[in-house]
N, C-alpha and C positions, 0 to 999 in steps of 0.2 A: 498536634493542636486539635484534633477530631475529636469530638464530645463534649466541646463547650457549648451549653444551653444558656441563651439570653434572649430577655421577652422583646420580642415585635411590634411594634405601635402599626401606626397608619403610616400609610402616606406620607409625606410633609415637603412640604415648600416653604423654605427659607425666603425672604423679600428682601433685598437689596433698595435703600430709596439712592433718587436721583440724588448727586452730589451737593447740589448747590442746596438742598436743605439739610444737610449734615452739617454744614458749614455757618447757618444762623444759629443766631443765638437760642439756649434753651428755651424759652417761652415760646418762640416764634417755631422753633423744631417740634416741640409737641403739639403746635396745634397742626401743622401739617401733617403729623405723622397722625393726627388723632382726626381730621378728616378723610386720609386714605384711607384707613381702619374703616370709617362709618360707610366711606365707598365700598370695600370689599363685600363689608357686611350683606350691603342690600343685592351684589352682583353675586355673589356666593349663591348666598340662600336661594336666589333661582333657581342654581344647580341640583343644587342638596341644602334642603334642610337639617341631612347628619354635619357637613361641613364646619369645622371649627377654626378656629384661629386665636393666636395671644401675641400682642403689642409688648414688644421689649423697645428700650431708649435707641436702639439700632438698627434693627431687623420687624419685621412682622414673622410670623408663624403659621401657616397655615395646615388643617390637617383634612384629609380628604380619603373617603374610600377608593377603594381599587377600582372600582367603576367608575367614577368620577375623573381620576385623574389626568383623561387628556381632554374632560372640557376645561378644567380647570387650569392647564397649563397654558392652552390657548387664551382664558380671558387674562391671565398675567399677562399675556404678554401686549395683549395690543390695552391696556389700564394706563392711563398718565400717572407718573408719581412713581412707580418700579425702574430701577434703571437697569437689573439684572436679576435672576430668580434662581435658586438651588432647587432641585429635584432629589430628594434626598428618601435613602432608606433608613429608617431609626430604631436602635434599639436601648431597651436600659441593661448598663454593664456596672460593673461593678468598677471600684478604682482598681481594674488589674489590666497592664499593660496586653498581658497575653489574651484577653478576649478582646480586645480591639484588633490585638494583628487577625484572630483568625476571622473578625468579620468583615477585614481585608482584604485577606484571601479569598473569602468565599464569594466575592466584587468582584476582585481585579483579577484573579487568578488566571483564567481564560485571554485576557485583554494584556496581560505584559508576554504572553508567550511569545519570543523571539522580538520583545520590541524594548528599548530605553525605556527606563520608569524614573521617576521622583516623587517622593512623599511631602504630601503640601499638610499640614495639620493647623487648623483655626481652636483653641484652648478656652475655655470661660468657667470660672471656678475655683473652687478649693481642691488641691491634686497635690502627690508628692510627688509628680515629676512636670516639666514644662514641654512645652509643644515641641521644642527640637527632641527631646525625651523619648516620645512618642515618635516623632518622624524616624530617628536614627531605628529605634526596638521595630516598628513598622516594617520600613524600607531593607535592613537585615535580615526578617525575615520572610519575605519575599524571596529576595533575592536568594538565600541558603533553599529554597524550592529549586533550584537548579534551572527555569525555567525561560527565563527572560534572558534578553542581552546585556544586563547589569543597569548601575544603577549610572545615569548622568544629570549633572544639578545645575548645568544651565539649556539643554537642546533636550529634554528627554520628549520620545514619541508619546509617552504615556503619563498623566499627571494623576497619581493616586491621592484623594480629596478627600480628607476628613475634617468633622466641625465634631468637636468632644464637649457638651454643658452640662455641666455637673457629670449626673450618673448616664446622661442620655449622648450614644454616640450617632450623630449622622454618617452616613456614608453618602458621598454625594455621587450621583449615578448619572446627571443631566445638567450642563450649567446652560442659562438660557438669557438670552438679550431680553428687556423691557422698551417700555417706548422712552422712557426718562421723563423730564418734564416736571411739574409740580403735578400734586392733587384734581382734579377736575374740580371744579368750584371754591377753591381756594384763593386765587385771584380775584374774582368779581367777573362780572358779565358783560358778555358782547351783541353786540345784532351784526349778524354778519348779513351781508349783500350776495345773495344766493342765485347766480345764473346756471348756475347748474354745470358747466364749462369748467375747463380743466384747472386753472386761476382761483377761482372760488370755491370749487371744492379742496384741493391741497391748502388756502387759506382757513378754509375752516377747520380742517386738521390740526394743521398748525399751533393754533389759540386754543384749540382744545388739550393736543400735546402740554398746551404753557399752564396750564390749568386754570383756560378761560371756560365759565357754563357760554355758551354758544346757540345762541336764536337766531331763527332765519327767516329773513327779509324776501321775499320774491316777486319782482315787478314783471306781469305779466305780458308782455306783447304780443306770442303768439299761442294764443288759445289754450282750452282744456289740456289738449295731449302735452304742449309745452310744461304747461303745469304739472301734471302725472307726472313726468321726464325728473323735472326738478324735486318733485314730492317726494321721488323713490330715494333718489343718492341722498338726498338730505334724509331720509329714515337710513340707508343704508352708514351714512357717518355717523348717527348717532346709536345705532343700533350697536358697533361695530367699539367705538370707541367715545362714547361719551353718554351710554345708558345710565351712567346711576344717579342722572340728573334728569329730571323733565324739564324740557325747552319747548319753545314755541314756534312754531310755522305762519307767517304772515303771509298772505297772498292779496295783491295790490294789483287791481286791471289797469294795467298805464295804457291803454292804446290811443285813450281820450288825449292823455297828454301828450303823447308825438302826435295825435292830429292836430293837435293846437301848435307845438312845438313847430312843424309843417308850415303853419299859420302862420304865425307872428316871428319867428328868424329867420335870419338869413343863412343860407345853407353851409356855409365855414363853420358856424358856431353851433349847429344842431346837434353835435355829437357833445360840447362842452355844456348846451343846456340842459343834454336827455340826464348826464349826470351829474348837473347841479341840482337838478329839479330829484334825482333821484335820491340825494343828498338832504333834502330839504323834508322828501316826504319820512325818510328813516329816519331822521332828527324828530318830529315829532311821532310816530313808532315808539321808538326809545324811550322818548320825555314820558309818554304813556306806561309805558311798562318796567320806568324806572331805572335804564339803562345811562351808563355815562359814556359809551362808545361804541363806534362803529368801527365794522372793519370789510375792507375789499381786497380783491385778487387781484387790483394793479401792479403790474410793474413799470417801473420807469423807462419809457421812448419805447415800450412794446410795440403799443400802436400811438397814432395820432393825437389822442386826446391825453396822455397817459406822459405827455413830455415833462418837465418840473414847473413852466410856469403853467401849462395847463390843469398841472394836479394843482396848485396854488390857487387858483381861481377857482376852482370845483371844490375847494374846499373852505373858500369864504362862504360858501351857500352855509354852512354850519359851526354852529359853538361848540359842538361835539368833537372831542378827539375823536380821528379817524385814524384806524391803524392799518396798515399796507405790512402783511408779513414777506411777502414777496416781491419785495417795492427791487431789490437788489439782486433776484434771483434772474436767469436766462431762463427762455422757455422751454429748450432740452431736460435742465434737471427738471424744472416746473413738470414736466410729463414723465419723468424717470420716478419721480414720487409720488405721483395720481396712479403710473403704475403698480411700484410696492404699494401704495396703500390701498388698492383694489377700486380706486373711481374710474379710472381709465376707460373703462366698458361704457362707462353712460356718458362722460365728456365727450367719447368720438362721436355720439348717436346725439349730443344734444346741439341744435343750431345757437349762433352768437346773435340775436334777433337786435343788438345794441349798435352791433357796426352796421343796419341796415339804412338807417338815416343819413350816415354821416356820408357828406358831398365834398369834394374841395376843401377837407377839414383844415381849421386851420391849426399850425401847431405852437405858434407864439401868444393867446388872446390876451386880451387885454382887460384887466379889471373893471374900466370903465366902462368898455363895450358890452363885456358882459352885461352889467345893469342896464344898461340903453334895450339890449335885446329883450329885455323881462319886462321892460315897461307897458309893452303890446300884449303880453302875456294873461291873459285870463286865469286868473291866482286862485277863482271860485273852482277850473276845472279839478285843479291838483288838491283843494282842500273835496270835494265831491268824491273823489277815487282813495282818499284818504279813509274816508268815510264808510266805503264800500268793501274796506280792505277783511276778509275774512282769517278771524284766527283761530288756531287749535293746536291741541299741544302735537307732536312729531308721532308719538307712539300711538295714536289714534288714527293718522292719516292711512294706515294700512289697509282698511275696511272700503275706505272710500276708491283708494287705487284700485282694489278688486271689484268694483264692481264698474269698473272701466271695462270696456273692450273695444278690443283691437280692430282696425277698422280691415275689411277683407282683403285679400292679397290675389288677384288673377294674374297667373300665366301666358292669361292668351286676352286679346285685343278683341275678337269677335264683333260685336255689331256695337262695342260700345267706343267713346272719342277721345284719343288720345289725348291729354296735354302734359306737355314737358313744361315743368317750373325751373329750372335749372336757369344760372344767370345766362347773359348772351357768349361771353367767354369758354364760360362749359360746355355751351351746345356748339359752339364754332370746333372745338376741342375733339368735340366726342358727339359726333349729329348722330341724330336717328335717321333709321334706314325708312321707318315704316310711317306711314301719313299718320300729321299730328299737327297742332298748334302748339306756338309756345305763348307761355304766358307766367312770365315770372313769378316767385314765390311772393316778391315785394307789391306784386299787384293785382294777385289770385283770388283774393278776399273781397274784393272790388267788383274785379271783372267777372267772376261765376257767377255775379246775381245778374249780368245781362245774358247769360247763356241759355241757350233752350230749355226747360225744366222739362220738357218731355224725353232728353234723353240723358242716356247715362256713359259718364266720361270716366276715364281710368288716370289720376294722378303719377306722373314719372321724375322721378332725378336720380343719380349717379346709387347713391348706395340706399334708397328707398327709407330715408330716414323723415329728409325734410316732405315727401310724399305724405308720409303715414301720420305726420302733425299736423299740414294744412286738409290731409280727409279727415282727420278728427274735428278738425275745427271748424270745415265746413257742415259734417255731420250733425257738432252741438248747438248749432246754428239753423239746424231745421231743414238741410238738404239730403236726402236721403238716397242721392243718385251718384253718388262719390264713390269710389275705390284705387285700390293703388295696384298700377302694375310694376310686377316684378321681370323679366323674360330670364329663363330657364338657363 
């Protein structure tokens, strides 16, 4: 077989779409298929501007230089709308059996040595022989190389893959998972309810996976660094999995309205009001930016407020469908999936500032009570913060995160004053050894403005997280005598 010359193309990657749109009807399949297309295009061309690609009824095609190819294979894989991808090498052959076996060989060769093989061939075309044709002439002669452990057609260790269209043979060299899902923007748009926590980030996954475009909602409670916190994962999911769309970052200082919230209910129902009210201000977000739905990272009887007739009441606050992709899920896989998906790192590092309110939550509330609790309710604060809410699109927020910094980190205690924010539980748990005050993180904000302004205190809790948020926030705040310790 040594001496058969056949030309070499690029690169190519075969696209596999997700199932459930091979399965609609043709008008409805090519517009989906003809939205991924306009995705690739724009995520492509980042890479390389040499990068090509051609839309067949079944497949996409994509073609890429040899430098290119493993960004290339990376953004296949995390794209909504691929459900699996070929990594193919292509050549054009003529219609003769015998240069297909030997671009076979010069594949597989190395790879069936001492192992079970099967020849799998995919045909498309005008040919005088058909795919078993091919597999049988293939798979023989292989095997007559003396090399392998023979050939077995249901357990072989080794699956020799070829795609034959027309003149052009693939040899497939790589087969690769996709995320599945629809197209990104092919479905219509969500605002999602962005706390930055492990719940809401896998939810916004999710809707993006289903090929929802995905905006993010974020109600601020705990200051600048909070925000940063949440600013980052939300570029990094969209960076990651859902760039070939621009979306939007709302940022909304709710602290007004848990001090009102504080105010006018009674402490049962503060955790049902914080997200009614938070319900009501993304309801008009949305209506603003032309959205028809919301969606959160609740699950059912997670926590307190999250039972079914409390999601029911929290969800009269609005006309808007609300969609809960994790309404079903436990919160092990909930975390087994923040971890594949790579959020995991900033949910452990980001605090739940929502469960701070809630007292003696209650878990049955009652429709009617709700409304009684809103009548005391100051409507002007929630439309005011509404007001103030800052927007920008995701892929901009980068600029702003960097010119963040970090608030300093000491070692050692020295002449400055300890406080541990940590709740009372933690510190009973895990005390400090060294002279300090405590002063909870829920009342830090407060209490520092009665502190000496002539000295300088060092911020402490368990893994230096909720520290380095409330010295930012004291910092942006105009206190310049904060820092966090760390001990060694």
């Amino acid at each position: 077989m040594v001496g058969w010359v056949v030309s070499e193309l690029k690169m190519k990657f075969i696209l596999k779409f997700f199932p459930e749109i091979m399965v609609k009807g043709t008008p409805v399949k090519k517009h989906f298929v003809a939205i991924l297309t306009d995705n690739l295009r724009r995520l492509l061309q980042r890479i390389d501007p040499q990068i090509g690609y051609h839309r067949f009824h079944d497949k996409i095609e994509v073609y890429a230089p040899d430098s290119a190819h493993l960004a290339v294979r990376d953004l296949l894989q995390r794209t909504p709308g691929i459900q699996q991808f070929w990594e193919v090498e292509a050549f054009e052959v003529a219609h003769d059996l015998a240069q297909i076996a030997y671009q076979a060989e010069v594949f597989y060769r190395q790879a069936i040595v001492g192992k079970t093989f099967v020849v799998r061939v995919k045909r498309t075309g005008s040919h005088a022989f058909n795919s078993i044709d091919v597999a049988r002439y293939v798979g023989e002669h292989l095997f007559e190389l003396g090399e392998s452990a023979g050939v077995d057609l249901k357990a072989p260790q080794v699956v020799v893959k070829l795609d034959l269209f027309d003149q052009t043979l693939n040899v497939v060299t790589g087969q690769f998972e996709g995320l599945g899902g629809y197209p990104l923007g092919s479905l219509g748009e969500v605002l999602s309810l962005m706390s930055g926590g492990f719940d809401s980030t896998v939810a916004s996954y999710l809707a993006m996976k289903r090929g929802l475009k995905t905006h993010y909602v974020f109600f601020n409670l705990g200051g600048a660094a909070h925000e940063i916190g949440v600013k980052q994962v939300a570029l990094y999911l969209w960076s990651r999995y859902g760039s070939s769309h621009r979306v939007k970052f709302i940022s909304v200082p709710f602290e007004a309205v848990v001090a009102e919230i504080f105010r006018s209910s009674h402490e049962s129902y503060m955790g049902v009001m914080l997200k009614r009210m938070m319900l009501k201000a993304s309801e008009q977000i949305a209506e603003a930016l032309g959205i028809d739905t919301l969606l959160t990272g609740e699950s059912v009887a997670q926590v307190s407020s999250q039972t079914l007739r409390n999601l029911a009441v929290i969800d009269s606050m609005t006309s808007k469908l609300v969609l809960r992709p994790l309404a079903m899920m436990d919160k092990p896989d909930i975390m087994a999936l923040a971890d594949r998906i790579g959020t995991r790192v900033f949910a452990e590092s980001m605090p739940e500032y929502c469960g701070v309110i809630s007292r003696n939550p209650v878990t049955s509330a009652s429709f009617e009570r709700a409304e009684r609790e809103e009548r005391d309710f100051d409507w002007s604060i929630l439309q005011q913060v509404i007001a103030q809410a800052q927007i920008l699109n995701v892929d901009q927020i980068v600029e702003a995160i960097n010119l963040q910094q970090a608030v300093e980190v000491c070692h050692q205690v020295g002449e400055c004053e300890l406080i541990d924010i940590r709740r009372d539980a933690e510190r009973r748990a895990r005390p400090l050894s060294l002279p300090h005050q405590a002063i909870p993180f829920t009342e830090l904000n407060r209490a520092f403005k009665q502190l000496d302004p002539h000295r300088s205190y060092l911020l402490y809790c368990d893994k230096g997280v909720m520290s380095q948020l409330h010295a930012q926030y004291l910092r942006d705040a105009g206190f310049d005598n904060v820092r966090v310790y760390r001990p060694k």
